[in-house]
C-alpha positions in Angstrom: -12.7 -23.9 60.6 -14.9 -20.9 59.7 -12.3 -18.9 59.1 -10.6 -21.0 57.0 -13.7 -21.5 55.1 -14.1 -17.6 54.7 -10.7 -17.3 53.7 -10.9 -20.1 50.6 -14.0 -18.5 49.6 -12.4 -14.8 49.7 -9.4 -16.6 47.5 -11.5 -18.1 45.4 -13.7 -15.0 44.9 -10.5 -12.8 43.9 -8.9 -15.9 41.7 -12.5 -15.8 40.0 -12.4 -11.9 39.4 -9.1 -12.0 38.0 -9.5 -14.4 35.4 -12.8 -12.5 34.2 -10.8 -9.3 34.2 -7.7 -11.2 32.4 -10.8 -12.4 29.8 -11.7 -9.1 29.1 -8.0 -7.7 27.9 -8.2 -9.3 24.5 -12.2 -7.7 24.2 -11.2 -4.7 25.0 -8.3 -4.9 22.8 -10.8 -6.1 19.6 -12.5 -3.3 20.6 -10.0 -0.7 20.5 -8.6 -2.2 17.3 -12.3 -2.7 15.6 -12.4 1.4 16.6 -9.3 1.9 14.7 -10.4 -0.1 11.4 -13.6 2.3 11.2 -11.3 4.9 10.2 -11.1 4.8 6.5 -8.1 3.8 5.1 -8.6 7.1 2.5 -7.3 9.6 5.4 -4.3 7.7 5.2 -3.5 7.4 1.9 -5.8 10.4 0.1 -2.5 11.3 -2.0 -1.9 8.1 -3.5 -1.8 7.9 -7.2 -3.8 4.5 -8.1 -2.5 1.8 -10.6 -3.7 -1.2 -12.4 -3.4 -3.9 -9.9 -4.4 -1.9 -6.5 -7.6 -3.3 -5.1 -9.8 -0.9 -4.0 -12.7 -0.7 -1.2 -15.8 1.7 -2.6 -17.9 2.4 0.6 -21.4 4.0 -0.1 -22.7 4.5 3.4 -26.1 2.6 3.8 -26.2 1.2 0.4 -24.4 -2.1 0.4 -25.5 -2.7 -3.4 -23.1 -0.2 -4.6 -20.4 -1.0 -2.2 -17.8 -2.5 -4.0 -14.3 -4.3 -3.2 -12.6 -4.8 -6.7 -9.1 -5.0 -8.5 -8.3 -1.9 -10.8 -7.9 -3.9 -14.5 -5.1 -3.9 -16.3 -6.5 -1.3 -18.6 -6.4 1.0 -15.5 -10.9 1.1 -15.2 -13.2 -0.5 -12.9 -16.7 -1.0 -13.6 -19.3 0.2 -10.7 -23.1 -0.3 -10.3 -25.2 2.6 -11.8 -22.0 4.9 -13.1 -20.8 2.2 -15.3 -16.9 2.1 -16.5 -14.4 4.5 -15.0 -10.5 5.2 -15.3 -8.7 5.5 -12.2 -5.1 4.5 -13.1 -3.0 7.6 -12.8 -5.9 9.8 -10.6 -5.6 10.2 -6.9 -7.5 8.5 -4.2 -8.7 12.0 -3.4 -9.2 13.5 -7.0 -11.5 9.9 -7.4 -13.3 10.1 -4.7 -14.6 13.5 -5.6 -15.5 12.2 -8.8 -17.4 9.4 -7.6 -19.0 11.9 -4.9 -20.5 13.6 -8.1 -21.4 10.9 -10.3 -23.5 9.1 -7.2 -25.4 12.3 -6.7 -27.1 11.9 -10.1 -29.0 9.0 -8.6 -28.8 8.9 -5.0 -29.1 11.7 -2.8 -26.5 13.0 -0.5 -24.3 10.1 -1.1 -21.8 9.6 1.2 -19.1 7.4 -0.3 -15.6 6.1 1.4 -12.6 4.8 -1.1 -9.8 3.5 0.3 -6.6 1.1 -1.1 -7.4 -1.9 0.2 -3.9 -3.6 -1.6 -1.5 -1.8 -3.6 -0.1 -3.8 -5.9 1.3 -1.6 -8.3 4.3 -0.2 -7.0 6.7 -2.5 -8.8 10.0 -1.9 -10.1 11.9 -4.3 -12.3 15.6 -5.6 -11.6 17.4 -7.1 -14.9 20.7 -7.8 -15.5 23.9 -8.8 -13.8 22.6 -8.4 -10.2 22.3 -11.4 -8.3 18.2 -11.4 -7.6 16.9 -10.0 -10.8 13.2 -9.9 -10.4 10.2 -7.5 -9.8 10.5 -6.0 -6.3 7.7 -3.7 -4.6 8.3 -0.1 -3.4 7.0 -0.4 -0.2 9.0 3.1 1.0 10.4 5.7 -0.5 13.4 3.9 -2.4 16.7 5.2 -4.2 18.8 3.0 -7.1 21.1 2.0 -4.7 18.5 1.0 -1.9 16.8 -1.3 -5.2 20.2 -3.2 -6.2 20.4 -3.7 -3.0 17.0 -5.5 -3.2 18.5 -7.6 -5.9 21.5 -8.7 -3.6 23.5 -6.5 -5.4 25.4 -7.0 -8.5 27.5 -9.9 -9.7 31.2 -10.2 -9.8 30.9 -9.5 -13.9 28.6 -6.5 -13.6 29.5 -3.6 -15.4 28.6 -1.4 -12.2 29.5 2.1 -14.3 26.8 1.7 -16.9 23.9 1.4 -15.2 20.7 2.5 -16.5 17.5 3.2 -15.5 14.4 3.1 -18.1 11.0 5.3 -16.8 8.4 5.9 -18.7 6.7 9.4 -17.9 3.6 10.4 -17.7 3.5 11.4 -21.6 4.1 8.2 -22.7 7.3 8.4 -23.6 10.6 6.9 -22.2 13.7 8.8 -20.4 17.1 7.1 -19.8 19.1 7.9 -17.0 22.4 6.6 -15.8 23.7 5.1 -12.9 27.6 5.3 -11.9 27.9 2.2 -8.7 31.0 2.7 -8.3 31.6 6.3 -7.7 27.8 6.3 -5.9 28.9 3.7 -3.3 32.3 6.0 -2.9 30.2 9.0 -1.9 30.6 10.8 -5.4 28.2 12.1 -7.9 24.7 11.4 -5.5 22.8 13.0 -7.6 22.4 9.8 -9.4 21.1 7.9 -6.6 17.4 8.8 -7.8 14.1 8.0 -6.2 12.5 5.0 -7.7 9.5 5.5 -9.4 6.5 2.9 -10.4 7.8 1.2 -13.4 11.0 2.0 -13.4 13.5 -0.8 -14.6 17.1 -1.0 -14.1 19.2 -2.5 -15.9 22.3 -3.9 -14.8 24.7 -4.9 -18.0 
């Protein structure tokens, strides 16, 4: 009878430690993940070119009043505590967060300050035309003209495939036109036309 006493408590003692242990997985798995979220989001994404739309994060390390979380406005600025308005379309998240650096150091000292894309939301290109899905559709990758009519379901039965175009505005202001051949890109010829998409871009499909 002993024994078998012994022997439920040992069971019930190893039952009991397993469950605690099974307990812990998803703590220790917060924790791993809360470690990973401490990196800023910057490191990753330094080279990024910002646009009206993206949200950003503005971190100034133990000053909570002039961190900020906010949308970049359609006129490309934000508007920060102490430095006032600032434009930030078309600047890198590295190139900004060397300018904020220096405008912080006027009036705090030693500023340490952590940007980071918290939502991009302006890599859009535009889809009009004879394609099945016309719409705006987000470059989430690295995306060619063929990849984005693709993201429109293609063309329709009545598309003009070989006149293709693709309006971008660069960085001048001005606009460029360049053509798209579907038919001999889908056979394999003339690839040079199957272009990177850029931000903006819109192709239209006649």
């Amino acid at each position: 009878m002993k024994k078998h006493t012994r022997r439920c408590i040992g069971g019930f003692i190893r039952g009991l430690t397993l469950f605690i242990y099974v307990l812990q997985l998803p703590l220790a798995a917060q924790a791993d993940e809360q470690k990973t979220r401490s990196v800023p989001v910057a490191v990753q994404y330094e080279d990024y070119t910002i646009g009206a739309g993206d949200i950003l994060e503005i971190t100034v390390w133990k000053n909570e009043e002039l961190s900020k979380k906010l949308p970049v406005r359609p006129d490309g600025k934000i508007s920060l505590p102490l430095v006032g308005e600032i434009m930030v379309e078309g600047k890198k998240v590295k190139e900004l967060s060397s300018q904020l650096q220096e405008m912080y150091s006027r009036y705090v000292t030693g500023p340490i300050i952590y940007l980071s894309v918290q939502q991009v939301n302006s890599m859009n290109v535009y889809i009009i035309g004879r394609v099945n899905t016309p719409g705006v559709r987000p470059l989430i990758s690295k995306t060619n003209v063929l990849q984005g009519l693709a993201m429109a379901a293609g063309l329709t039965p009545f598309a003009e495939g070989n006149h293709i175009k693709i309006f971008r505005t660069e960085d001048d202001g001005t606009t460029s036109i360049l053509e798209f051949d579907y038919d001999d890109v889908s056979r394999g010829r003339n690839l040079q036309q199957n272009i990177l998409l850029k931000r903006g871009d819109v192709i239209v499909v006649p």
